[in-house]
VOVOMI-42699 format. One record per residue (C-alpha): residue number from 1; y, z, x. Coordinates in steps of 0.001 Angstrom, whole numbers, padded with zeros to 6 digits. Last residue first. Layout:
% residues N
<rec><num>NUM</num><yy>Y</yy><zz>Z</zz><xx>X</xx></rec>
...
% end
This chain:
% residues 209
<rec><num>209</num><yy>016544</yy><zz>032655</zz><xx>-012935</xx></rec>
<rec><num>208</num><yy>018175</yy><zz>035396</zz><xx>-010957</xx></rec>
<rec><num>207</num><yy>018695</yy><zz>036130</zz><xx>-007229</xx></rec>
<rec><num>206</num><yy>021102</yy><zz>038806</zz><xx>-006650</xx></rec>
<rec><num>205</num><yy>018233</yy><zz>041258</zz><xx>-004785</xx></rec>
<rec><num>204</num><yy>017439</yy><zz>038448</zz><xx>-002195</xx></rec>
<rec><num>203</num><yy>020956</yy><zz>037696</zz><xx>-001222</xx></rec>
<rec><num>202</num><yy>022123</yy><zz>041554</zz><xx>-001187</xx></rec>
<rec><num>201</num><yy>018975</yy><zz>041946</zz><xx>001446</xx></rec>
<rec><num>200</num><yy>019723</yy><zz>039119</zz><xx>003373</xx></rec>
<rec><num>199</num><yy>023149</yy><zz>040447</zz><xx>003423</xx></rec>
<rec><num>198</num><yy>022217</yy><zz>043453</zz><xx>004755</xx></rec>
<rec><num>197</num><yy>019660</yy><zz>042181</zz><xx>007264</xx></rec>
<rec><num>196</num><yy>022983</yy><zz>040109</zz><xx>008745</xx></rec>
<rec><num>195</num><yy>025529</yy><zz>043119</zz><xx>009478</xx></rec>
<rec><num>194</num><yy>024791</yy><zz>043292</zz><xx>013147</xx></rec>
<rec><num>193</num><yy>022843</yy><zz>046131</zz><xx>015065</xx></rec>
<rec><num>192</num><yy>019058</yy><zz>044804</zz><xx>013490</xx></rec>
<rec><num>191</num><yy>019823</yy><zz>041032</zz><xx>014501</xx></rec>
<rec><num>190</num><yy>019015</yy><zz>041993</zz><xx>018514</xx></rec>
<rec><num>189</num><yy>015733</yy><zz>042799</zz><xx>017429</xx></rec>
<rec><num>188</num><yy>014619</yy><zz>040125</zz><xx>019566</xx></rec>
<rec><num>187</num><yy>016519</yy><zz>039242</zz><xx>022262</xx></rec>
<rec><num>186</num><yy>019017</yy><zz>036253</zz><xx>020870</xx></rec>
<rec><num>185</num><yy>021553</yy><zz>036576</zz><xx>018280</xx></rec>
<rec><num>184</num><yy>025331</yy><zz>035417</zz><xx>018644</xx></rec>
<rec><num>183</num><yy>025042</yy><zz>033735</zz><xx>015327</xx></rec>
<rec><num>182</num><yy>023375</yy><zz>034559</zz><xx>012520</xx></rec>
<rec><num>181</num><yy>023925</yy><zz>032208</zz><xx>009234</xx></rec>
<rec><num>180</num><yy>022752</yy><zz>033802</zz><xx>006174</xx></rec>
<rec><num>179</num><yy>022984</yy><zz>030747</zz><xx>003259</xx></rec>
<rec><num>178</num><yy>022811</yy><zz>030931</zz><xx>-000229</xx></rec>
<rec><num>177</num><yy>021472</yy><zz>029493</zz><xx>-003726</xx></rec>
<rec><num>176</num><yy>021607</yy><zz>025663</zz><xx>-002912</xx></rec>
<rec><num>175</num><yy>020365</yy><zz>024012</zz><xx>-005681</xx></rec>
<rec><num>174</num><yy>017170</yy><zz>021130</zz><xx>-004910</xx></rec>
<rec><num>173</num><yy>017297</yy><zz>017763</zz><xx>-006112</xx></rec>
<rec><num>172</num><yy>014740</yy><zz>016880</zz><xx>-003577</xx></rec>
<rec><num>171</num><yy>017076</yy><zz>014760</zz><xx>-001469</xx></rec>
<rec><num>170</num><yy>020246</yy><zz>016589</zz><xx>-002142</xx></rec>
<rec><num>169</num><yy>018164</yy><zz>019935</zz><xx>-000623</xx></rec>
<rec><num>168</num><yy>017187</yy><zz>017886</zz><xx>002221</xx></rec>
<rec><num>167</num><yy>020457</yy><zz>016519</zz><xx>003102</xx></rec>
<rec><num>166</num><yy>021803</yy><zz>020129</zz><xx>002897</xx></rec>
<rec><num>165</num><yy>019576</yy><zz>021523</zz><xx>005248</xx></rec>
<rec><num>164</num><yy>019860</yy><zz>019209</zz><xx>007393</xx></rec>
<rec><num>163</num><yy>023519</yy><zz>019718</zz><xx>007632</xx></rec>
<rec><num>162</num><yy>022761</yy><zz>023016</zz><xx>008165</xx></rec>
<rec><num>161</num><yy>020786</yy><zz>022412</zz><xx>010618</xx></rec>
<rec><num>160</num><yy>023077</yy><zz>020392</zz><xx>012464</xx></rec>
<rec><num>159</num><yy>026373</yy><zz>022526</zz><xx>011727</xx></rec>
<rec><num>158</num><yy>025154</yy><zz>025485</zz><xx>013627</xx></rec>
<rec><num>157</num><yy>025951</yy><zz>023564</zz><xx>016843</xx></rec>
<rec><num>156</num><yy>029456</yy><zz>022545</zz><xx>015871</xx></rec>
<rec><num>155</num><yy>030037</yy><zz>025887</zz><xx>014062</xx></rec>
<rec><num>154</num><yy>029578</yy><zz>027445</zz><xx>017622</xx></rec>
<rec><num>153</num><yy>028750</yy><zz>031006</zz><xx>018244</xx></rec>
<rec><num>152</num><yy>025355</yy><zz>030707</zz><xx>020506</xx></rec>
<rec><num>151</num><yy>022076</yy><zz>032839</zz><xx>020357</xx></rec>
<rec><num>150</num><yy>020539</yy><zz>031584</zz><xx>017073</xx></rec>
<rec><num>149</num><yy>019766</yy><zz>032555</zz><xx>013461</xx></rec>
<rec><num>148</num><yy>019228</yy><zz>030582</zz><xx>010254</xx></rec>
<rec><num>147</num><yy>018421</yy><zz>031961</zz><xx>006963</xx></rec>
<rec><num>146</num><yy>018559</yy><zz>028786</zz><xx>004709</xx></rec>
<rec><num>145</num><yy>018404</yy><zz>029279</zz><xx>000826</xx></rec>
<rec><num>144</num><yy>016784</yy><zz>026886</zz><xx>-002061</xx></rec>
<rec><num>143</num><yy>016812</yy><zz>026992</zz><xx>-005892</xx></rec>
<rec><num>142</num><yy>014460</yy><zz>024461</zz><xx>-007450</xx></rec>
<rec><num>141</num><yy>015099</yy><zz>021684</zz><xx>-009914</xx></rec>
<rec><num>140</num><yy>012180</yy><zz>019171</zz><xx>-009387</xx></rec>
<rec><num>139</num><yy>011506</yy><zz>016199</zz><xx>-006771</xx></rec>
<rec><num>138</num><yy>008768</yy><zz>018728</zz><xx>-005391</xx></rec>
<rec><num>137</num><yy>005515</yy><zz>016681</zz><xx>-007351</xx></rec>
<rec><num>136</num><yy>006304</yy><zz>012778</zz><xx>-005814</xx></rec>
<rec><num>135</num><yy>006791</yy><zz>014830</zz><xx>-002509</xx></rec>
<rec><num>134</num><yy>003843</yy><zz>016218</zz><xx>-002086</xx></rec>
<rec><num>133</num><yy>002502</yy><zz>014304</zz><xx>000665</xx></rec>
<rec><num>132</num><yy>005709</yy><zz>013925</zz><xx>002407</xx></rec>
<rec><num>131</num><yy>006189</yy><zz>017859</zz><xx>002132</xx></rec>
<rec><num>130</num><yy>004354</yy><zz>017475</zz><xx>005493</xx></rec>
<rec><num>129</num><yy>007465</yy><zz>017102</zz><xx>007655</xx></rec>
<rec><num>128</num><yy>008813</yy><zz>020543</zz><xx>006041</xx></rec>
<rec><num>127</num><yy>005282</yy><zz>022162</zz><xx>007638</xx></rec>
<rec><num>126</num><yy>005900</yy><zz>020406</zz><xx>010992</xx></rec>
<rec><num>125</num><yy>009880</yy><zz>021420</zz><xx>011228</xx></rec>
<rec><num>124</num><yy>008999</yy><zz>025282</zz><xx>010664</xx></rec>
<rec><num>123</num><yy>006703</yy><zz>025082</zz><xx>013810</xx></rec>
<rec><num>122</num><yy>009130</yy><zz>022638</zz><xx>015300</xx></rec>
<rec><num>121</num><yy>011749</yy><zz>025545</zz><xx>015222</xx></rec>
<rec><num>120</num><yy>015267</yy><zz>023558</zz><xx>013346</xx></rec>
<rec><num>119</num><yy>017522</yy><zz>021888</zz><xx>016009</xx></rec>
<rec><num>118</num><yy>019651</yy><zz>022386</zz><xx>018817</xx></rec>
<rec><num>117</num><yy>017381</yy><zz>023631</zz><xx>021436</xx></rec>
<rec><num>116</num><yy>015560</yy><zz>026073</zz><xx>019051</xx></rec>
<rec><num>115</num><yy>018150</yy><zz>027572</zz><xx>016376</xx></rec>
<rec><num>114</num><yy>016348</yy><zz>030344</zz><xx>014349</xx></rec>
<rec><num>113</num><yy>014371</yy><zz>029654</zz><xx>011218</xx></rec>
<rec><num>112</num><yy>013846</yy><zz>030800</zz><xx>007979</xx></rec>
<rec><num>111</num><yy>013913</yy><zz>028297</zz><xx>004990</xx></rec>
<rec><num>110</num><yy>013853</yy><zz>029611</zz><xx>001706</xx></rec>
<rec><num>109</num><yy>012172</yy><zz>027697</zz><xx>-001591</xx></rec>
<rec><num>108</num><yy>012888</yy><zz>028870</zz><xx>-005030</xx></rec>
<rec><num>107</num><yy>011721</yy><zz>028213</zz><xx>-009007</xx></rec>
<rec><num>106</num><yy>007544</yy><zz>027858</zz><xx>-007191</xx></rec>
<rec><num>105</num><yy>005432</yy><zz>025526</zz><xx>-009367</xx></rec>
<rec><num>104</num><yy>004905</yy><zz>022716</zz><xx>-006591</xx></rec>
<rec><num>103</num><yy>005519</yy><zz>025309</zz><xx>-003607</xx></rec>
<rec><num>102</num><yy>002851</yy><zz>027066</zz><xx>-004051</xx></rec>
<rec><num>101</num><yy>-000454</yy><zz>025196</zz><xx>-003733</xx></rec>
<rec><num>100</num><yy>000800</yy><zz>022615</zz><xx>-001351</xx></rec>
<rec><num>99</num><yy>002051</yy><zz>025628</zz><xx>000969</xx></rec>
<rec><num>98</num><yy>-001201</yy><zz>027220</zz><xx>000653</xx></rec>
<rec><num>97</num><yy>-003154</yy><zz>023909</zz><xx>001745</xx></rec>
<rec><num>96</num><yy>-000953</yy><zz>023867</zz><xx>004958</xx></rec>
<rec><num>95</num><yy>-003337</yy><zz>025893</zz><xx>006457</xx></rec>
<rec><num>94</num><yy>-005319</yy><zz>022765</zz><xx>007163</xx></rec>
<rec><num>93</num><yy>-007188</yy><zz>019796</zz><xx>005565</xx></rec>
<rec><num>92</num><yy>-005616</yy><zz>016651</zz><xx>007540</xx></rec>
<rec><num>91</num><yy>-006072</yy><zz>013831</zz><xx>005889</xx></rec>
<rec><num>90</num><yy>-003629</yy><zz>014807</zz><xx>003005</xx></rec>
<rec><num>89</num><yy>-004334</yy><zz>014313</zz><xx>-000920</xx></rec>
<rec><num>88</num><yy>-001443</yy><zz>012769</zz><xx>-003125</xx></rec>
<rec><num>87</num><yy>002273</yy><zz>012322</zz><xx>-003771</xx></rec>
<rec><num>86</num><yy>003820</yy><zz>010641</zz><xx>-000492</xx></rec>
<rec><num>85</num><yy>001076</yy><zz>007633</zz><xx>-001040</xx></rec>
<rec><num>84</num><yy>-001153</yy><zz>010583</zz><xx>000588</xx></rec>
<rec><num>83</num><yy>-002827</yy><zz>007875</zz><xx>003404</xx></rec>
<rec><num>82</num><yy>000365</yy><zz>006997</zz><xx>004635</xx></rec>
<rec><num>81</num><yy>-000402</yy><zz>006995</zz><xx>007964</xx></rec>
<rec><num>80</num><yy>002858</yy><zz>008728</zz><xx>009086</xx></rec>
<rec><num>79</num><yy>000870</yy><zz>011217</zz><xx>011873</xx></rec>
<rec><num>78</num><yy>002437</yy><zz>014591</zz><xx>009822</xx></rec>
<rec><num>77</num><yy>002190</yy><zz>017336</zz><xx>012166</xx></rec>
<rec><num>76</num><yy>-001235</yy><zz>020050</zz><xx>011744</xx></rec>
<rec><num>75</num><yy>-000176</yy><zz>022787</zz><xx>010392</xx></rec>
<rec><num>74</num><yy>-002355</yy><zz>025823</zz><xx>011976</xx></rec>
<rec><num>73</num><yy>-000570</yy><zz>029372</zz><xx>011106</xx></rec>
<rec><num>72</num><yy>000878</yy><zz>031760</zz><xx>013025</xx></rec>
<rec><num>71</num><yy>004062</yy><zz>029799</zz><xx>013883</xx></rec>
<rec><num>70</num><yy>004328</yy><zz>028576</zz><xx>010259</xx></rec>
<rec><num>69</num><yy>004773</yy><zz>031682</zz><xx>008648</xx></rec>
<rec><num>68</num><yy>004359</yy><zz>031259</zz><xx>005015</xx></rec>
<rec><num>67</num><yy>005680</yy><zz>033949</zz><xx>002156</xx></rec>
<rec><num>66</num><yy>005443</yy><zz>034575</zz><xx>-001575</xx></rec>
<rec><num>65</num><yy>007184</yy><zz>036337</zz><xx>-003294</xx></rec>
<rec><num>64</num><yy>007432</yy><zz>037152</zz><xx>-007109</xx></rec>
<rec><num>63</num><yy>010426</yy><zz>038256</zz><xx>-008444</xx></rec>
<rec><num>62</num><yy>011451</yy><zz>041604</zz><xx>-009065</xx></rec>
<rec><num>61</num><yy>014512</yy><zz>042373</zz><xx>-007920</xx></rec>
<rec><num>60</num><yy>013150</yy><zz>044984</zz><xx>-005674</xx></rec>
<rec><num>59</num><yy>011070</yy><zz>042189</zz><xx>-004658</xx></rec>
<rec><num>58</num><yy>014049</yy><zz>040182</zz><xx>-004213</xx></rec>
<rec><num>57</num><yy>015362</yy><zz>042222</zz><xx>-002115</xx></rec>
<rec><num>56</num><yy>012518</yy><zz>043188</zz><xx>-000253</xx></rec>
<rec><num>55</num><yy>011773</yy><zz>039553</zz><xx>000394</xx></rec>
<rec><num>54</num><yy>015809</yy><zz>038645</zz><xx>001902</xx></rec>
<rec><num>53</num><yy>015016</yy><zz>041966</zz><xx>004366</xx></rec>
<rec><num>52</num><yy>011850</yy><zz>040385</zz><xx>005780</xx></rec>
<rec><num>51</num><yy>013844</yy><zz>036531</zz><xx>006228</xx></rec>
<rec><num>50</num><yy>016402</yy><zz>038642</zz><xx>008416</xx></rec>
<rec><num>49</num><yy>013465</yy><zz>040078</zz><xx>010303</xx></rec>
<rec><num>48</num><yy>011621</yy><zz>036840</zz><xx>010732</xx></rec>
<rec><num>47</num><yy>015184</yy><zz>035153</zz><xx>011611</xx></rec>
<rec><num>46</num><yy>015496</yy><zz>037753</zz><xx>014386</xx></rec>
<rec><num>45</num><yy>012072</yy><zz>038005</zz><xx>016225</xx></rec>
<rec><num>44</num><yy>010026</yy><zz>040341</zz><xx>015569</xx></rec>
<rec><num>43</num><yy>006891</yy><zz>038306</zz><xx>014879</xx></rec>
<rec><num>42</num><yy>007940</yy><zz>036258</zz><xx>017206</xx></rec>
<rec><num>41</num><yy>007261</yy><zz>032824</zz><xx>016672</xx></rec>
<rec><num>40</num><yy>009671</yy><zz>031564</zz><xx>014164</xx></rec>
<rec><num>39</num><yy>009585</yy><zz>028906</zz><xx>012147</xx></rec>
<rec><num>38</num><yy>009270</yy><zz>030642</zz><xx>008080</xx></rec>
<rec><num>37</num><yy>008735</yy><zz>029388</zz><xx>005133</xx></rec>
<rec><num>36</num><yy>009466</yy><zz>031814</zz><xx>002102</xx></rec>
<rec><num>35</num><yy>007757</yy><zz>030651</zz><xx>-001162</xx></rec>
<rec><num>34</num><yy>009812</yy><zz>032815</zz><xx>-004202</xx></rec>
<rec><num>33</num><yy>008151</yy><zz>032443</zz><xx>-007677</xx></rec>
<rec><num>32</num><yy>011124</yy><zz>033679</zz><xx>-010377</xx></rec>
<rec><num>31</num><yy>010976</yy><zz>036073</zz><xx>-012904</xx></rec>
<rec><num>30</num><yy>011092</yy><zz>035566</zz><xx>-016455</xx></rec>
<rec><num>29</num><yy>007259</yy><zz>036755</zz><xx>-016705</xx></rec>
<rec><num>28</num><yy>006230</yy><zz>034217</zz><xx>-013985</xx></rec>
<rec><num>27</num><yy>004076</yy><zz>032040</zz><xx>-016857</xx></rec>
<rec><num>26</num><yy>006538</yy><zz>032714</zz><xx>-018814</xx></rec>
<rec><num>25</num><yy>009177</yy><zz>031050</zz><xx>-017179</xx></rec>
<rec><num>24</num><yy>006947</yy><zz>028065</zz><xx>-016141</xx></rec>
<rec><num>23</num><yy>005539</yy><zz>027280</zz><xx>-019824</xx></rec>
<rec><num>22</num><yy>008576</yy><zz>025288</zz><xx>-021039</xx></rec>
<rec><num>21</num><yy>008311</yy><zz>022833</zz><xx>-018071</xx></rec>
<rec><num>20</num><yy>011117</yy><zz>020730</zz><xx>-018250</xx></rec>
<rec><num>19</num><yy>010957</yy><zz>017272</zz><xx>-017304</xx></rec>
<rec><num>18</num><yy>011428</yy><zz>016488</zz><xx>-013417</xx></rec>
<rec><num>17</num><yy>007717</yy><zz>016263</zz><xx>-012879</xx></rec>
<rec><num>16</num><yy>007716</yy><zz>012822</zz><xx>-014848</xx></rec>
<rec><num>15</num><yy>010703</yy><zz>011518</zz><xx>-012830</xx></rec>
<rec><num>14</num><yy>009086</yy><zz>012555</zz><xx>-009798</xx></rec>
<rec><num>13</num><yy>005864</yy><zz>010826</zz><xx>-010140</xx></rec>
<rec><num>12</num><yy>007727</yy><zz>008215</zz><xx>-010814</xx></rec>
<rec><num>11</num><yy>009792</yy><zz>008364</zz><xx>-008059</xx></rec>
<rec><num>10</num><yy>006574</yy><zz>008920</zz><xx>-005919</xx></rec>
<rec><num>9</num><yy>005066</yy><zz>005694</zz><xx>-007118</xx></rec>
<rec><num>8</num><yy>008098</yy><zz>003788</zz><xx>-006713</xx></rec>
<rec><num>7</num><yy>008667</yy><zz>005006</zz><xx>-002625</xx></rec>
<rec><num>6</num><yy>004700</yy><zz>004344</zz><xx>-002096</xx></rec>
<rec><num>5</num><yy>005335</yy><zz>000874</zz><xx>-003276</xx></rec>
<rec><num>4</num><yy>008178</yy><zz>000366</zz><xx>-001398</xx></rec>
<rec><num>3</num><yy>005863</yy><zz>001527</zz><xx>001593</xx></rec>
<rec><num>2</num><yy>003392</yy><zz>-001093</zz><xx>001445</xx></rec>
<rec><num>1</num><yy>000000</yy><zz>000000</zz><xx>000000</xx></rec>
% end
């Protein structure tokens, strides 16, 4: 199949999943399904911490969350071969299974990641590059957040993954429901003596449906 075709087959497919689902809110009891992705790998490290505060606020809030990180878990990268037809099974049968599972029916999606050489972690990078083969069932009003932290203070540099972030979210059709931006972060822990987990926190508990 050429790729025009896969690119009318997954608008379709999007189209269709774009009509309202009158069973998702009570399905989640009025409460939204979070999926957390996160790219860092240190389990301490400061965009894991920030993205730990954001869950217990929206726990507290009580949602349901749900939460994948990609450095501890085996995502294979996305070869381009097209075998999915961007809305359909992968080749590669891998961790990324729970992400497929979730993210179709969850109301929110948050990136965590911290600023590796310029750019988004490639652990995080590899799971968003496999949202290709789901991505006739994703083109549906969702609520998304970035939680990005890195060791410079420059708007220019911070700018590219927002920007990212943003070209994503108009992509999918997504709303953009915050954004904790940490700069001037880099052993970890480092985030713990700024004002950042607090505002995760506030972030996660504000969320409504």
């Amino acid at each position: 199949m050429k790729r025009r075709d896969f690119i009318k087959t997954a608008l379709a497919a999007a189209a269709f999943s774009a009509l309202p689902d009158i069973t998702k809110a009570a399905k989640h009891g009025g409460k939204m399904k979070i999926l957390i992705l996160t790219g860092s790998p240190r389990k301490n490290g400061n965009s894991n911490t920030l993205a730990n505060h954001f869950a217990k606020g929206a726990e507290e809030a009580g949602h349901l969350v749900l939460r994948f990180d990609a450095a501890f878990k085996n995502v294979h990268p996305c070869t381009g071969c097209n075998s999915c037809g961007m809305n359909g099974p992968c080749i590669f049968k891998d961790d990324f299974e729970f992400v497929r599972q979730h993210i179709v029916d969850a109301d929110m999606v948050v990136f965590a990641t911290p600023m590796y050489y310029f750019g988004i972690s490639a652990q995080l990078k590899t799971v968003i590059d496999r949202f290709y083969a789901v991505n006739g069932q994703i083109h549906r009003p969702k609520k998304a957040a970035l939680i990005m932290t890195y060791a410079d203070n420059s708007p220019e540099k911070e700018g590219v993954i927002i920007n990212h972030y943003n070209v994503l979210l108009n992509y999918l059709g997504w709303q953009n429901a915050g954004q904790i931006i940490a700069p001037g972060v880099w052993p970890a822990g480092a985030v713990n003596h700024t004002d950042y987990p607090r505002q995760a926190y506030e972030l996660g508990k504000s969320l409504s449906k």
